[in-house]
N, C-alpha and C positions, 0 to 999 in steps of 0.2 A: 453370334460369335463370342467363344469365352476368352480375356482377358487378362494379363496379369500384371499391374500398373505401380506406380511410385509407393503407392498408400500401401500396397501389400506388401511391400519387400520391408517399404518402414515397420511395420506391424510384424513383420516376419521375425524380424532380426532383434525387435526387441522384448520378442516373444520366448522364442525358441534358443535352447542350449545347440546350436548350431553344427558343432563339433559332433558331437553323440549322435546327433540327426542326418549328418551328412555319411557318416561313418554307416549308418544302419543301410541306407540307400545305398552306399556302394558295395555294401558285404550281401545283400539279394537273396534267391536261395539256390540250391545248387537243383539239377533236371537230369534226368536218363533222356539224354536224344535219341529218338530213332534212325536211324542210317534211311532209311525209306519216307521219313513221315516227310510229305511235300511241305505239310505249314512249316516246319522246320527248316527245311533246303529253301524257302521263302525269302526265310530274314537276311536282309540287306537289300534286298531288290528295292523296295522305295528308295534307298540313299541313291542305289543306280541310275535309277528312274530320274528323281528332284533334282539331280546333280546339274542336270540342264535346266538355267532362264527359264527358256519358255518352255518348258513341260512346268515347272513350281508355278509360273504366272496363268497357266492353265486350271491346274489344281487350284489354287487359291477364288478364283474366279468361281469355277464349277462346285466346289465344297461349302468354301465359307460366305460367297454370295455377298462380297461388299460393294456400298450403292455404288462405289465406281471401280471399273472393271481394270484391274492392275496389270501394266505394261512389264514383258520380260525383259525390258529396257530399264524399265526403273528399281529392278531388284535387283542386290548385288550380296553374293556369299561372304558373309561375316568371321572374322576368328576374333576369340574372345582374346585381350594384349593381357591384361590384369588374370590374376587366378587366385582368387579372395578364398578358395578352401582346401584347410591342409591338408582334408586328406580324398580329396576326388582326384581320381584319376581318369575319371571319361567324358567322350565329349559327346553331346548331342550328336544325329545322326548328321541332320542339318539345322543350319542357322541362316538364315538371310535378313536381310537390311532393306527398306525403300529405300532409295540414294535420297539424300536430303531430308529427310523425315528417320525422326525417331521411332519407327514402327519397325518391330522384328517378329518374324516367322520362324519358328521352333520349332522341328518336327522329330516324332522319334518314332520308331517302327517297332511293336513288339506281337513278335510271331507267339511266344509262352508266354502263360499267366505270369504275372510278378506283383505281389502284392506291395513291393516296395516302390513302384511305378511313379505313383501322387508325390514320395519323396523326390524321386530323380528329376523329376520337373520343378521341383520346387529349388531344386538345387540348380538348376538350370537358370532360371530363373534370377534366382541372387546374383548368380556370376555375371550374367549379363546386364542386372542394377551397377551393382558393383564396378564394374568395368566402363561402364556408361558415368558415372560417378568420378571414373578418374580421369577421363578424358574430354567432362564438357562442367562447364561452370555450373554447379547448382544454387544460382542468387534464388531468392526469393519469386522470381519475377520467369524465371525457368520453364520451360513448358517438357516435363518429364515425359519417357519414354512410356510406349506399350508394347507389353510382349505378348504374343497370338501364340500359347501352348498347344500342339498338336500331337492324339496319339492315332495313328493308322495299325491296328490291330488284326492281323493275320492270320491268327491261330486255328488251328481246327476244334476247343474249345470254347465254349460259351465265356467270352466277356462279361464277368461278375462282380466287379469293383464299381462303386458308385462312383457317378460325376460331377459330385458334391462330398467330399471328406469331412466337409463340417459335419454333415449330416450323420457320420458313422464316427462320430467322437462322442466321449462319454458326456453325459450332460451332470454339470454341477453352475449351479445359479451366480454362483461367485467368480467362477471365472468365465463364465460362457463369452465374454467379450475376448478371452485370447485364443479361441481354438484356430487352430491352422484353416486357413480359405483359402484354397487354390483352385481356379475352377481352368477346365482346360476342354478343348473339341476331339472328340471321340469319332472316330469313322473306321466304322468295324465293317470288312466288307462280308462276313455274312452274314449281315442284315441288310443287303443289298444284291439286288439283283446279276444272275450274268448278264442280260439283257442291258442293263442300265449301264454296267462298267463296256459295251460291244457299242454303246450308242454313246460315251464320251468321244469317241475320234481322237483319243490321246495317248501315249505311248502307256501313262499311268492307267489308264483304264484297260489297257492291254495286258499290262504285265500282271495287273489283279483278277481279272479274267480267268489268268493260268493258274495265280497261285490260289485261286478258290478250288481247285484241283484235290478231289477227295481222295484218288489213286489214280495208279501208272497208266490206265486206261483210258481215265478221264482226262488226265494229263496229254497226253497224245490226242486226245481230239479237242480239246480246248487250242490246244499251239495248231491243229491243221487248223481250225477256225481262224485262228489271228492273221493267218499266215493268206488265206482268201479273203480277209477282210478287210487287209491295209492295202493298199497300190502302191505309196511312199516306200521307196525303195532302201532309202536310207534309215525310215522308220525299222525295218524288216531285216537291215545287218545288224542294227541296233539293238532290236529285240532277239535275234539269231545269237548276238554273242552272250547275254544276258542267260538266257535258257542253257546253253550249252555250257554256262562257268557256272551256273547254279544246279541243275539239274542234269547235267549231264549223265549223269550214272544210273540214274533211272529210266535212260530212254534206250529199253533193250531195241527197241523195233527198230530196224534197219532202214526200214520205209522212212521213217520221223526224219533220222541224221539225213536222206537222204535227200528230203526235202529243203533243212534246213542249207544245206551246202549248196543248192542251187541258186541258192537266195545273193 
């Protein structure tokens, strides 16, 4: 499980021209969408998905595999109070909080490539040192936060950016001790199975199921799958309203809609 802790934000902040750095991650680069391309009609479906307790305390459990297995009782959705940079305007997709413990879960969904990615977690990041900084005593004697960076990557290409930035900075001997270190959990789901996402039993595993969907055709029989493989009925309105706000326009077949509206 990658990390991002007290030490790094210190190190960060007194590293980096911050302003210049936070500005470069929000300006990104501009993409031709396809009106069709499903990885595309994808993005936002994790926020959908995480938005519920226990689906996040499911994922966290099944992904990041901590020794002890996180109650969707004990995690509660965070907004950052404090906003330490002038010029971010965005926010993570999600944030969450262990109640009582300084331990936050940061996730962010990206369906296209963006090579400024490593940035926007790192900015992430800060804001919630920062904000953590102005709401709880930091003596000496403190026991500082950890933040869990996650990126769930959708895309229908290949995921090419290292999961290491130190590693792709230029190397010079003299300052090798200030390169940017952000290390953060990558869970690209195609490098993973459909089988694997059909046997989580989780709404998240459902919905990625569909959006591993290479076309309109695949797409229709991946959603009749989901649609025989849940029983939870409430799971199946859940996923029905999902499909139908995200991909609705691409479901010519009449059979599909009509399945789903039974539901």
């Amino acid at each position: 499980m990658k990390t991002f802790t007290y030490n790094d934000y210190i190190k960060c902040i007194h590293t980096l021209r911050l302003n210049a750095i936070f500005q470069f991650a929000e300006e990104g680069s501009e993409y031709i969408l396809e009106e069709n391309d499903i990885s595309i009609k994808s993005n936002g479906i994790v926020k959908d998905i995480l938005k519920k307790e226990k689906e996040m305390a499911k994922f966290i459990n099944q992904f990041l595999r901590p020794t002890e297995k996180i109650k969707s009782e004990n995690l509660m959705k965070y907004k950052i109070k404090y906003n330490a940079l002038k010029y971010k305007s965005q926010k993570p997709d999600l944030l969450y909080k262990l109640k009582n413990e300084e331990i936050y879960f940061l996730v962010e969904q990206k369906a296209i490539l963006d090579s400024t990615v490593v940035y926007q977690l790192l900015n992430y990041c800060i804001d919630i040192m920062y904000d953590w900084s102005k709401t709880k005593k930091t003596e000496q004697e403190a026991f500082y936060p950890i933040i869990v960076p996650i990126i769930v990557y959708t895309g229908g290409k290949k995921y090419n950016f290292s999961k290491k930035p130190k590693e792709k900075t230029i190397s010079n001997y003299v300052f090798e001790n200030y390169k940017i270190d952000i290390k953060y959990n990558l869970i690209d789901i195609s490098k993973l199975s459909d089988k694997y996402f059909l046997k989580l039993h989780s709404l998240f595993g459902y919905a990625m199921f569909i959006a591993k969907s290479k076309n309109k055709e695949e797409l229709k029989e991946h959603i009749k799958i989901v649609i025989e493989k849940n029983e939870n009925k409430k799971d199946l309105i859940y996923i029905k309203n999902i499909i139908l706000e995200r991909f609705n326009n691409l479901l010519e077949d009449a059979n599909i809609k009509e399945i789903l509206e039974k539901i």
